[in-house]
N, C-alpha and C positions, 0 to 999 in steps of 0.2 A: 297661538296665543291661548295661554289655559284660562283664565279669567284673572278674577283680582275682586279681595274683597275679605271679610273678618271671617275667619274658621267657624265661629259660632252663631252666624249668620241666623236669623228665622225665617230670612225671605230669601229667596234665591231666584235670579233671572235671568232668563235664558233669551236669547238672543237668534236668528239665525247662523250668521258668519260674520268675522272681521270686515268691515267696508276699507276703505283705502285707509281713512285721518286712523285709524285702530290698526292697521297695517303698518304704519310708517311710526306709528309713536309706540306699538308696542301694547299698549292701554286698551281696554273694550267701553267700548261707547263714548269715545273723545270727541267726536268730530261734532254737528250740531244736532242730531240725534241725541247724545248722550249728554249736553248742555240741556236739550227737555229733560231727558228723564233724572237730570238732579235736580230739577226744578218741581218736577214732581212728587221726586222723594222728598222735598224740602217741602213740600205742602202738607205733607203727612207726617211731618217732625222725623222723618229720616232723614241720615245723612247715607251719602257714597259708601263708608265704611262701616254702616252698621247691615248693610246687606250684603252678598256677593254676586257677582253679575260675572253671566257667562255666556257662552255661545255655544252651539248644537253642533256644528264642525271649529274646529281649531284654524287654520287656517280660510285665505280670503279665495274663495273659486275664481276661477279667470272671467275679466268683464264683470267682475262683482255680479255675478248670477246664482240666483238661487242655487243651492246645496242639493246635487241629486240624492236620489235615496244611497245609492253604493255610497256615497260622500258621506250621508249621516249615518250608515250603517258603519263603517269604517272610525268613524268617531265615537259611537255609543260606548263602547267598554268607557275610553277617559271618562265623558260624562256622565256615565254610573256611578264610576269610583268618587267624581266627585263629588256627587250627589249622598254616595254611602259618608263620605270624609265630614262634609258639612251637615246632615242632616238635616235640610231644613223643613218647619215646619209647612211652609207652604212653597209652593214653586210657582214663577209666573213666566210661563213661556210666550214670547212676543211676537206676535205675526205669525204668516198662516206652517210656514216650513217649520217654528219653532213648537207649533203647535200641534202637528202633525207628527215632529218627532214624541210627541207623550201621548196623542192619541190614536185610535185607530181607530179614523175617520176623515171623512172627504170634505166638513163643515168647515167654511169660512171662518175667521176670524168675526166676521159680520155678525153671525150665529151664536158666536160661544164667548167671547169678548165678557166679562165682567159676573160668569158664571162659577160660582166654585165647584168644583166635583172631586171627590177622592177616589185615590185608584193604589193601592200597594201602601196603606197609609199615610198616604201624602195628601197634603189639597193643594189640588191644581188650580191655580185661578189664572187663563186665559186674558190675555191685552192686546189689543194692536199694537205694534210696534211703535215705537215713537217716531223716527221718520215719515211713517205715515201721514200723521198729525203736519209734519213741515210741507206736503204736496197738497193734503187737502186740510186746510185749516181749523174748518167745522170739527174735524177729527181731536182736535186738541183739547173740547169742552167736553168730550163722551172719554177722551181718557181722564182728564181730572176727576170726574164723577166715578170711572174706574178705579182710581187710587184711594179716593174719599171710605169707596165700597171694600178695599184692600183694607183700610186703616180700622174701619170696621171688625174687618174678619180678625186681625191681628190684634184687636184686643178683646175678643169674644175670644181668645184663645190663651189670653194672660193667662202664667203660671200664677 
């Protein structure tokens, strides 16, 4: 699954892996994961299609388990290329595997979560995953205040 979403993208998100409902429909981030995160984007007056949303491996690992490093090392050229194609001005990589593939670093999600840093002129701005948010609930008020913090950066960035 290569992602989905508009060519001219400013924000781009990056994902671990396809879970099963993204598996079977084809689509990234269908299942209820991806029902927060347009819920999200909708509180920041995004829609689905004004950003592009991807994943760190293209396919779903067996038992839907985290993405080894060979797994994301093996996908990194696609997600460069599509990274070079959209250019976006920010990226926000989701969870700790998605976030491990931009950093080089062992820091939880816990840590870096709602911090911007740039690296290769990009800015990176770290999330939890949204799924997270569906297991532990509390997670869901530290991501909206994440997006709030997003909507910020994204118009401190206006052309």
């Amino acid at each position: 699954m290569p992602g989905e979403g508009t060519a001219s993208a400013k924000v781009m998100f990056v994902g671990e892996g396809p879970g099963e409902q993204e598996d079977v429909q084809g689509h990234p981030f269908v299942g209820a994961a991806g029902k927060l995160l347009t819920e999200l984007l909708q509180s920041i007056d995004l829609a689905r299609h004004d950003v592009y949303i991807t994943n760190v491996v293209k396919c779903r690992p067996p038992n839907n388990r985290p993405p080894r490093k060979d797994e994301s090392a093996a996908c990194r050229p696609y997600l460069e290329r599509q990274i070079s194609l959209i250019q976006p001005k920010v990226i926000c990589p989701m969870g700790n595997s998605a976030i491990r593939a931009f950093l080089d670093s062992d820091e939880s999600v816990t840590a870096l979560h709602g911090i911007p840093f740039e690296k290769d002129s990009i800015t990176y701005f770290p999330m939890y995953h949204p799924a997270a948010a569906l297991y532990t609930f509390s997670l869901k008020k530290v991501m909206e205040e994440d997006f709030r913090k997003l909507r910020g950066l994204l118009d401190s960035m206006a052309d």
